[in-house]
N, C-alpha and C positions, 0 to 999 in steps of 0.2 A: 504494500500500500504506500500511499506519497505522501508526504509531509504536510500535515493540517495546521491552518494559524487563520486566527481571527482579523477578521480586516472591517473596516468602517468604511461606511458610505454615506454620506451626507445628504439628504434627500431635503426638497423643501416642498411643503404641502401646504396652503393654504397661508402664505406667509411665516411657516412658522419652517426650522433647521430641526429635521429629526438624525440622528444618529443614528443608524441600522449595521449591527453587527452580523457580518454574513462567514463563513467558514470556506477558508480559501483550500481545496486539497489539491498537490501537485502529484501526476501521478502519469506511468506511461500510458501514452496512447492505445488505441486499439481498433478496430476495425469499425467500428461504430461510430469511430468520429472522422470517418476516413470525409463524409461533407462538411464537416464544420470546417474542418483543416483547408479543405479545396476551398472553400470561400474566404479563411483569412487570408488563403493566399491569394486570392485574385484580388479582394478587397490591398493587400502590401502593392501586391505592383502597381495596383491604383496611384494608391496615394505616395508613394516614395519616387515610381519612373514612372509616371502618368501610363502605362502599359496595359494594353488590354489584353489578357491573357485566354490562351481558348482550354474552357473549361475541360473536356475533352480530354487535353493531352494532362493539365494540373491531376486530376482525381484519378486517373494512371500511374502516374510519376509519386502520388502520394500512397496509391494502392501496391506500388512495386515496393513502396522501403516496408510498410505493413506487411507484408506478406515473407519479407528476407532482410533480416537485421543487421546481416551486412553492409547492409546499405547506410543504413541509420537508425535512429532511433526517434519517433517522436516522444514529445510528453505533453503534455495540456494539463492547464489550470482548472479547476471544477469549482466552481460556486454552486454547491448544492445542488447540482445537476445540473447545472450550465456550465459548457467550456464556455472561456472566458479571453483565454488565449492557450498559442501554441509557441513551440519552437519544435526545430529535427539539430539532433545531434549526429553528427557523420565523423567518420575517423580516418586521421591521416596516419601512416607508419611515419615514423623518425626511426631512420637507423642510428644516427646520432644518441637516440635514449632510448634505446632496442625497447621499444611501448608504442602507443599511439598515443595522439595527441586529440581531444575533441574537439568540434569545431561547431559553433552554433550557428545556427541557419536558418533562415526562413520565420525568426521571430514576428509575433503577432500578438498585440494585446488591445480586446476591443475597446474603441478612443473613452468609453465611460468609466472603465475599468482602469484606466491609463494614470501616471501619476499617486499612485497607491501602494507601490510597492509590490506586484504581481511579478514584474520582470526580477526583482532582488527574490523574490521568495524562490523563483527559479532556477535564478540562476546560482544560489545557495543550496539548494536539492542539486544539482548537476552536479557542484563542487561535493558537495561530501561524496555523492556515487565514483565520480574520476576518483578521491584517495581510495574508494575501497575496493575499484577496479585497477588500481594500478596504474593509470593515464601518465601520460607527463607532463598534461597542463592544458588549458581551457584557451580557444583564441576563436575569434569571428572575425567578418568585417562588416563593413556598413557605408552605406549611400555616404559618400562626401558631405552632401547638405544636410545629412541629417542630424544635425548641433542638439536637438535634446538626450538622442540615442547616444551621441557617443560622450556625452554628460554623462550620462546613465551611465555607463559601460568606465569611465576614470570614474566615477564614485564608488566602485563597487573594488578600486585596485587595478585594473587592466588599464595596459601601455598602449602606445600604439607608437611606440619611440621604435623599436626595431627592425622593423620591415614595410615595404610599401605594395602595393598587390597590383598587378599586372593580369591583364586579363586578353585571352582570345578566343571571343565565343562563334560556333557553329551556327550554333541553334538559337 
């Protein structure tokens, strides 16, 4: 099971601020939330590279890592029976630290949920799992412009002093 912690939500009814405490569980994915996931992701390439993604090939590509963990691994946030957000963790080898190294991808947290501490709760479940698998350490990347995420991402301790990522896409 995945790591439960209480989260607040500030609702406001009637001019008044209610406080509503909801039970955030993080926990792996699975086959049932193979549409939630397809739609954070169509909804990310929205919003991050204005990209319209064809649903099609996403709930494939999301149904291949489900099916062979090879691939990756998703996990989703659960508010009480709502995914709330996702991420896939995929693995590179380092021969350098004869392990692999985890790489998060494809993060998604929905914009109401956002600012609350969802992505830390996650990305704090990821970190204890990499020591108890042995990983050699936790690295992503992210949209240039996107100045809150990679706040996010130095708040939580992650560099981005070391390397710069180059890319040649196909597809």
């Amino acid at each position: 099971m995945g790591e439960g912690e209480m989260g607040r939500k500030t609702v406001q009814l009637r001019g008044l601020n209610l406080i509503i405490e909801h039970m955030i569980t993080i926990r792996k994915a699975n086959q049932t939330d193979a549409e939630v996931i397809t739609d954070f992701q169509l909804k990310m390439a929205r919003e991050t590279e204005e990209l319209e993604l064809r649903r099609e090939t996403v709930i494939k590509g999301v149904n291949a890592v489900l099916r062979d963990p090879s691939r990756g691994q998703y996990f989703v946030a659960d508010d009480e029976g709502t995914v709330v957000a996702s991420l896939l963790i995929t693995f590179e080898w380092s021969d350098w630290r004869n392990c692999n190294v985890w790489w998060f991808q494809s993060v998604y947290v929905l914009p109401e949920y956002r600012r609350q501490g969802i992505f830390r709760k996650m990305y704090n479940h990821i970190k204890s799992l990499a020591g108890e698998e042995d990983a050699g350490g936790l690295r992503l990347y992210v949209e240039t412009k996107n100045i809150r995420a990679r706040k996010t991402y130095e708040a939580l301790g992650m560099s981005s002093e070391h390397y710069a990522f180059y890319e040649w896409m196909r597809k």
